[in-house]
N, C-alpha and C positions, 0 to 999 in steps of 0.2 A: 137220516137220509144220506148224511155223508160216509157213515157207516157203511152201508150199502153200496155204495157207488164205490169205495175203496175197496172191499171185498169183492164187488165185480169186477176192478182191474184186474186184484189179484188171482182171483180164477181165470180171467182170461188167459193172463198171461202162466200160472200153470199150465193151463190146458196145452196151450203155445208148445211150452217146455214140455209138458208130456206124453207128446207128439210123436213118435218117431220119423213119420214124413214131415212137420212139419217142423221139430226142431233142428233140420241140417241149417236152417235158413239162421238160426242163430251163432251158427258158428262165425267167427272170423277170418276162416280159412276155405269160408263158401267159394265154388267157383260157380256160375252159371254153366258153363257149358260143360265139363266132365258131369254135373247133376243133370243134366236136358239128354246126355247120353246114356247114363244109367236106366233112367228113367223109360228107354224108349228102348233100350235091348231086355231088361229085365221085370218091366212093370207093365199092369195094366193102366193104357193110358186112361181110360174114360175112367175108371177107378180112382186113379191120381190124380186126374181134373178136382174129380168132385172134394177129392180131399181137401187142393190147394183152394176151392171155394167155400169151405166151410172156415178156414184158415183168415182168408179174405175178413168172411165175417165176421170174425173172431177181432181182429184190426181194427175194423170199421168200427163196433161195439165200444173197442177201447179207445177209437181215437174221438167218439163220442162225449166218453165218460170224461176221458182229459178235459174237452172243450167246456163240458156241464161245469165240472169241478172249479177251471181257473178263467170262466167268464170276466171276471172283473178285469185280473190281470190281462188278460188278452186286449179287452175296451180299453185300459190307462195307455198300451203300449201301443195302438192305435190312435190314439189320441195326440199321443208323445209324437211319432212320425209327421202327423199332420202338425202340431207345431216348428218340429224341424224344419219340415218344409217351408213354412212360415219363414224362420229364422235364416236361413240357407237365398229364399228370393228378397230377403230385406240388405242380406248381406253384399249380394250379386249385385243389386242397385246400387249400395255404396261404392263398389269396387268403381264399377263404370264410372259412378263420377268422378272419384279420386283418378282415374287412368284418363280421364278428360281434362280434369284441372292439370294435373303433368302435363299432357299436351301442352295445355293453354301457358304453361310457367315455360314448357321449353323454347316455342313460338318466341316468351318474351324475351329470351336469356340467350338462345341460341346466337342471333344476327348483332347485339353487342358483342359476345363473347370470341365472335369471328370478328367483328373491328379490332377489338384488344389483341387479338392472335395477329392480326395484319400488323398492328401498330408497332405490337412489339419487333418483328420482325425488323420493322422498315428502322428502330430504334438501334437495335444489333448491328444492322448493317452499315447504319449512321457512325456506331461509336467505331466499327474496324475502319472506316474509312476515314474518320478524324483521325484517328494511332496510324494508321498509314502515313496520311499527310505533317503527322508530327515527326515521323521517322523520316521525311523524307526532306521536310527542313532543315533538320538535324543532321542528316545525311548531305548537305548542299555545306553549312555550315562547316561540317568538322571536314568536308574536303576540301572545299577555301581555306580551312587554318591547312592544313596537310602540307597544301603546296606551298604556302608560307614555310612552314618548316624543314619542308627538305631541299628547300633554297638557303638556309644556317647549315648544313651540311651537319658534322659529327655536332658541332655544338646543340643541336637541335634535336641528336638521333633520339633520347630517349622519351621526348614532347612526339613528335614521331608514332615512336612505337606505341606509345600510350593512344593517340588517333586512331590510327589502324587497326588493335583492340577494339575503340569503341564501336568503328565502323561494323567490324564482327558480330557485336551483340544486335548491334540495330536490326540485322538481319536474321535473329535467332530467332526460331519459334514464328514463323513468318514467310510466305512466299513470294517475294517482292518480284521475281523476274514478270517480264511481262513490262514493266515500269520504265518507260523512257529513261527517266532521270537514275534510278538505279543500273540500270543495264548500260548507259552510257559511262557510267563511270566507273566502271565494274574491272575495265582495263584499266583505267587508271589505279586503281585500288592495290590491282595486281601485281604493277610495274613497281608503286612506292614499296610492295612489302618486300620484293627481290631486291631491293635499293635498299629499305633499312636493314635487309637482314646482312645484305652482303658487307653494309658499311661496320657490322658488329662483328661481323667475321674477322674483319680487317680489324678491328680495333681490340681485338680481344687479342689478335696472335698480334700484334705489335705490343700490346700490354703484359700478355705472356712473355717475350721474345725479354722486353727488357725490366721484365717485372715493376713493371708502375704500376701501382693500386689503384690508380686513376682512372687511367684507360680501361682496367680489366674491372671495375664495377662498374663502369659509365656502359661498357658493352654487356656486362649481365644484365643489368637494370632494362638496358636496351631488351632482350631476349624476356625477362621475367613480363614486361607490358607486354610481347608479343604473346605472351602464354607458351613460351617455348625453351624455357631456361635448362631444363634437362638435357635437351639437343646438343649445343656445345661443349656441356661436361661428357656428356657419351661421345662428340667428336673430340674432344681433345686428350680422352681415352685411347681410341682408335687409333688416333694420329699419333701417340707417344710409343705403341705398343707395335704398328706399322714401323716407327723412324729406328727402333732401336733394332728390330729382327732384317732391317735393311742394314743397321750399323753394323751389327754380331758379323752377318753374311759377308760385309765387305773384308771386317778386321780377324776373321779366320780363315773363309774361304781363300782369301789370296795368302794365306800361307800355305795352306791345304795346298795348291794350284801348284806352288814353286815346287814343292814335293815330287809333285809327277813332271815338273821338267827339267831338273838338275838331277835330278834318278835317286832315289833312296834302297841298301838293302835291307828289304823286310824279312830276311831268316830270323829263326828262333834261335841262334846260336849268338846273334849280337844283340840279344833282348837282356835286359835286367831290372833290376830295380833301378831308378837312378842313371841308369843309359837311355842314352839317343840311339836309334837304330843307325845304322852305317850309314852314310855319306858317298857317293863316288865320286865327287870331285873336290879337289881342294877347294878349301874355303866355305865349298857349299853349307857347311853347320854354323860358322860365323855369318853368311849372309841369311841363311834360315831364320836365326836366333833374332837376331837384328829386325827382322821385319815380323817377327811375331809383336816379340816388347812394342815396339813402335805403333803395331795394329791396336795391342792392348792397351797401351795408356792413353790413345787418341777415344776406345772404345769407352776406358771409363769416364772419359772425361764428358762424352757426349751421355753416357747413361746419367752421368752428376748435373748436366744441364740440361736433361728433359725433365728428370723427376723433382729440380728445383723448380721450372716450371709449372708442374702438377701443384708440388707445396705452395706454392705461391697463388696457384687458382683456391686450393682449401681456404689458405687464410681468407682469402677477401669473401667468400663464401660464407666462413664464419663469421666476419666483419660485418657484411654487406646486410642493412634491413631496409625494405621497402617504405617510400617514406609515407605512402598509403596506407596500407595494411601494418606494417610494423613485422611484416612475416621477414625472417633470416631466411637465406639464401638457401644455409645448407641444412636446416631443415625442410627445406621444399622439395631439395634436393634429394632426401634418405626419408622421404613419410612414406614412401610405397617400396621401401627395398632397407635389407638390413646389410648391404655391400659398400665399399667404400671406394671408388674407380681408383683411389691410387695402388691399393689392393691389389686389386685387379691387372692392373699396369703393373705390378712387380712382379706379383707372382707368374703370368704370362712370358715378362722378358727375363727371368729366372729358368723359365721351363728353356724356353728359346737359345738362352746363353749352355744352360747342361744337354741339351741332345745334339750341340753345335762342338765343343769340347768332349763328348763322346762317337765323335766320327771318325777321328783319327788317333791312329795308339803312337805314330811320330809326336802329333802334338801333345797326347798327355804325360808321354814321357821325358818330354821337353819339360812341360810345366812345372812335373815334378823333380828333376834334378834342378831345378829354381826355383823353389819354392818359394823364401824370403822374397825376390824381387815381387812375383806373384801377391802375397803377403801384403808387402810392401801398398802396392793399389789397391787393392780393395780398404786398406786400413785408412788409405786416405779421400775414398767413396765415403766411408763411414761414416770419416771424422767431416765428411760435409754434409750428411745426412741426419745426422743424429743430435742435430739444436732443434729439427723440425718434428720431431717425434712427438710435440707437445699439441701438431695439430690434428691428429689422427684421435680421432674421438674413439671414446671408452668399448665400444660395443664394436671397434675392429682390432681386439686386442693382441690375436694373433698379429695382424702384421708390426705392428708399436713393438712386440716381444722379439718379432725376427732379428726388428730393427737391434735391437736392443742384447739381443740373446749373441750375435754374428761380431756385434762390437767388441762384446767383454771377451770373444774366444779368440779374437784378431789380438786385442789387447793380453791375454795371457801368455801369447807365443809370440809376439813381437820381441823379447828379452833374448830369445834362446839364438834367434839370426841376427843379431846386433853384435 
């Protein structure tokens, strides 16, 4: 029987296929509507009906015999769906409840969970407002000592400066305005740091002026508590580098000056090596002469008393450690820069001193028919600079070499004008 019924598809579906009207329909490349128009330009319709009706039954036949054939299988997967189905509304039921018990857990969880969210809040707000009130104790306190201390005057400055620091931190990370008691005392604060800074100012250039080691660490120490220790090494850079281009200007330009009022002739026919240009009036080259030297040896002398000063600030710089921290001075000093201000300060009042001695060809031909005397001062700049070469640390070696290099050439030709 099933013999029969497989050899029935397969006929039919020969048939199918041997069709010529009705195998277009197994193409894949069937259209509907280019076939409905062939069909109706070139064929008889009633004739092609009946064709596609026999075609029909041809289908029908086969979709019979499938059905006959795989009865069972068709009943299991019938079956199968009706348990899905089964499977599917048991599942549906569980969900509802689990998305109900959520409900019910959230109900219980939700309205603690916003007390905890409230408490903590009001916790937070608690702990800023205690660290307020503790900065602002602390803030009452360290200005009560303050005014103690800036009633000790110097003796007091660097207790002082270390207050005024703290005072700074208490208000780091923090926005206290708003605060009576901070905002009240906020000019005060202000008044003591212009007070300690000024009283450092002052103690630093009289520690400077008379090189006491005393003064000039009691005033760093002072500036290091304020967190500002850099400030007056870059001011007393400025100030050296200022005094000395004010000194230069005084002790050449007023010879430069007398030049154009006693009349010099500047032809090319009184120029030499080793000559002064002409003179018109008697005497004018002795009084010229006279108030050069005089400018110059007042000049070196003032360059030898600033840059003793600078030496004198490196020392105690290298001396000086925080009795805090343990941190050196002049390592505080050079952690962000590999420059050395007196460096700085020389080679500046160096430049200052040769574009001031290339202004006038009176004065450098003065200088050089006097070379020796010339000589003579700088070799004893030298010989006052050149014990202090041992504070000029290793890594500003160029200037230590100047120092050093300028000595030995003074010192070579010192013999020849003796």
């Amino acid at each position: 029987m099933e013999e029969d019924e497989e050899s029935l598809g397969l006929e039919g579906l020969q048939l199918f296929k041997a069709s010529e009207v009705l195998s277009e329909f197994l193409d894949d490349s069937f259209n509907v509507q280019s076939y409905t128009t062939n069909v109706i330009q070139n064929t008889n319709i009633t004739h092609r009906l009946a064709e596609l009706d026999d075609g029909i039954c041809i289908l029908d036949k086969e979709l019979q015999t499938q059905i006959a054939k795989r009865h069972g299988d068709l009943l299991a997967q019938a079956t199968g769906i009706e348990s899905l189905e089964g499977v599917l509304t048991m599942m549906q039921s569980r969900i509802v409840s689990i998305q109900s018990a959520v409900d019910r857990i959230r109900s219980k969880v939700g309205e603690p969970y916003k007390k905890i969210q409230a408490r903590t809040t009001q916790l937070g707000r608690l702990q800023s407002t205690c660290d307020i009130l503790r900065r602002m104790i602390r803030l009452q306190r360290i200005s009560k000592r303050l005014k103690t201390q800036l009633h000790g005057g110097l003796k007091e400055i660097t207790k002082s400066a270390q207050s005024l620091r703290e005072l700074e931190h208490l208000s780091q990370g923090i926005d206290l305005h708003g605060i009576e008691v901070f905002d009240e005392n906020q000019i005060f604060f202000h008044r003591a740091k212009e007070e300690v800074h000024m009283q450092a100012d002052r103690l630093l250039d009289q520690g400077l002026r008379s090189q006491n080691q005393t003064h000039t660490a009691t005033a760093l120490q002072a500036f290091y508590n304020l967190g500002c220790l850099r400030m007056p090494v870059d001011k007393a850079e400025k100030d050296t580098v200022k005094h000395m281009k004010s000194c230069i200007k005084n002790a050449l330009d007023n010879s430069t000056a007398m030049i154009s009022q006693i009349g010099v002739n500047t032809s090319a026919s009184n120029k030499g090596p080793g000559k002064i240009s002409g003179f018109h009036q008697p005497g004018a080259s002795v009084m010229f002469r006279n108030n050069l030297w005089n400018g110059l040896e007042i000049l070196v002398d003032q360059i030898s008393t600033s840059f003793l000063q600078l030496f004198h600030l490196q020392r105690v710089l290298l001396k000086k450690r925080d009795p805090v921290s343990h941190v050196i001075f002049a390592d505080e000093i050079t952690k962000n820069t590999d420059k050395n201000f007196i460096q700085t300060a020389w080679v500046e009042t160096c430049e200052n001193l040769q574009s001031h001695l290339n202004d006038s060809g009176v004065l450098k031909s003065t200088l050089e028919s006097e070379y020796p005397k010339l000589l003579r001062l700088f070799l004893e700049l030298w010989n006052k600079m050149k014990p202090h070469e041992h504070l000029i640390k290793t890594n500003e070696k160029k200037l230590a070499s100047s120092f050093a290099e300028n000595h030995e050439k003074i010192e070579n030709k010192k013999p020849e004008f003796e």
